[in-house]
C-alpha positions in Angstrom: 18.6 19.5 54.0 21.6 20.3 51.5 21.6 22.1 48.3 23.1 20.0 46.7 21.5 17.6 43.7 21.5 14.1 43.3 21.1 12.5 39.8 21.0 8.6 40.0 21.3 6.6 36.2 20.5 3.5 36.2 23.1 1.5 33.6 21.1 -1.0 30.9 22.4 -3.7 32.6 20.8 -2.7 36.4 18.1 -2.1 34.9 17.1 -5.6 33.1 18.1 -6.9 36.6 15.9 -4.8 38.5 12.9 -5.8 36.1 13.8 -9.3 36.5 13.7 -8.7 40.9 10.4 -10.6 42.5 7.8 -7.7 43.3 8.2 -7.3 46.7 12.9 -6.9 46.3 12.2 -4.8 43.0 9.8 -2.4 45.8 12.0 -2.5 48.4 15.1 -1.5 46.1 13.4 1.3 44.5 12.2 3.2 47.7 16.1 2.5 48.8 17.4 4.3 45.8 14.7 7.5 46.6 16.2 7.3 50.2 19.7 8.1 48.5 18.2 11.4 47.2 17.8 13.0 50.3 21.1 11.7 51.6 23.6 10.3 49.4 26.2 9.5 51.7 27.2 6.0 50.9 28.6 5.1 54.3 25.5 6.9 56.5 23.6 4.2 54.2 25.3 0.9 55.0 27.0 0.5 52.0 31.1 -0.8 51.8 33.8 0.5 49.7 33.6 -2.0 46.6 37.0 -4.3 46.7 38.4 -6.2 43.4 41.3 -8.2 44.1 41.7 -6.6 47.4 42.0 -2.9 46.1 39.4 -0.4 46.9 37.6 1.1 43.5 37.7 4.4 43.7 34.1 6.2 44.1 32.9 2.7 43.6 30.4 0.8 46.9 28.5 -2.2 47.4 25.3 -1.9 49.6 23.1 -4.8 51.0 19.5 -3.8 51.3 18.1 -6.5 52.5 18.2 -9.5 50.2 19.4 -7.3 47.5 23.0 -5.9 46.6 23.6 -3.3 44.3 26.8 -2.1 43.2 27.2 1.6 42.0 29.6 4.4 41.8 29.2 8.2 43.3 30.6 10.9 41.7 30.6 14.6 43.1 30.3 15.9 39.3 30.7 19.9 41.2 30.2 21.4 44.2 26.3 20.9 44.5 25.8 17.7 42.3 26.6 14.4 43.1 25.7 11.1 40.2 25.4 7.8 41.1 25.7 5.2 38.5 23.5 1.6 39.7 26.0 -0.9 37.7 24.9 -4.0 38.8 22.0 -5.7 41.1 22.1 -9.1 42.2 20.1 -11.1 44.7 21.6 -12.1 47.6 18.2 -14.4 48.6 14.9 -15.2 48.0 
């Protein structure tokens, strides 16, 4: 286990979205986030550098967790704490 601290902020707009999930997605993409606490590698998670136009976003990934995608940004904030942002959550299928 590291030393270092994870923060995850969940934006407004996630947020609304995640209260609007059905019960069982809304579950499921909780426990996910708690996962990225004790490792918040994006890449050891299954989550893709997040592309616009072709370009890779900075700090920014996309991650399907099963019928769920949520987009967010990681930021090493120091040497021992790491924030990710949840942007947006949309459902991939129901």
């Amino acid at each position: 286990m590291t030393a270092r601290r994870v923060l995850i902020e969940v934006g407004p707009r996630a947020e609304q979205q995640i209260h609007e999930l059905p019960e069982k997605l809304r579950v499921r993409l909780r426990l996910a986030l708690l996962d990225l606490l004790d490792d918040p590698l994006p890449l050891a998670r299954g989550a893709i550098p997040f592309r616009a136009d072709g370009d890779e976003i900075p700090d920014a990934y996309e991650w399907d967790i099963g019928g769920v995608t949520v987009f967010y940004n990681l930021i090493e904030t120091g040497p021992l704490l790491i924030q990710i942002i949840v942007q947006v959550v949309l459902i991939d299928a129901i």
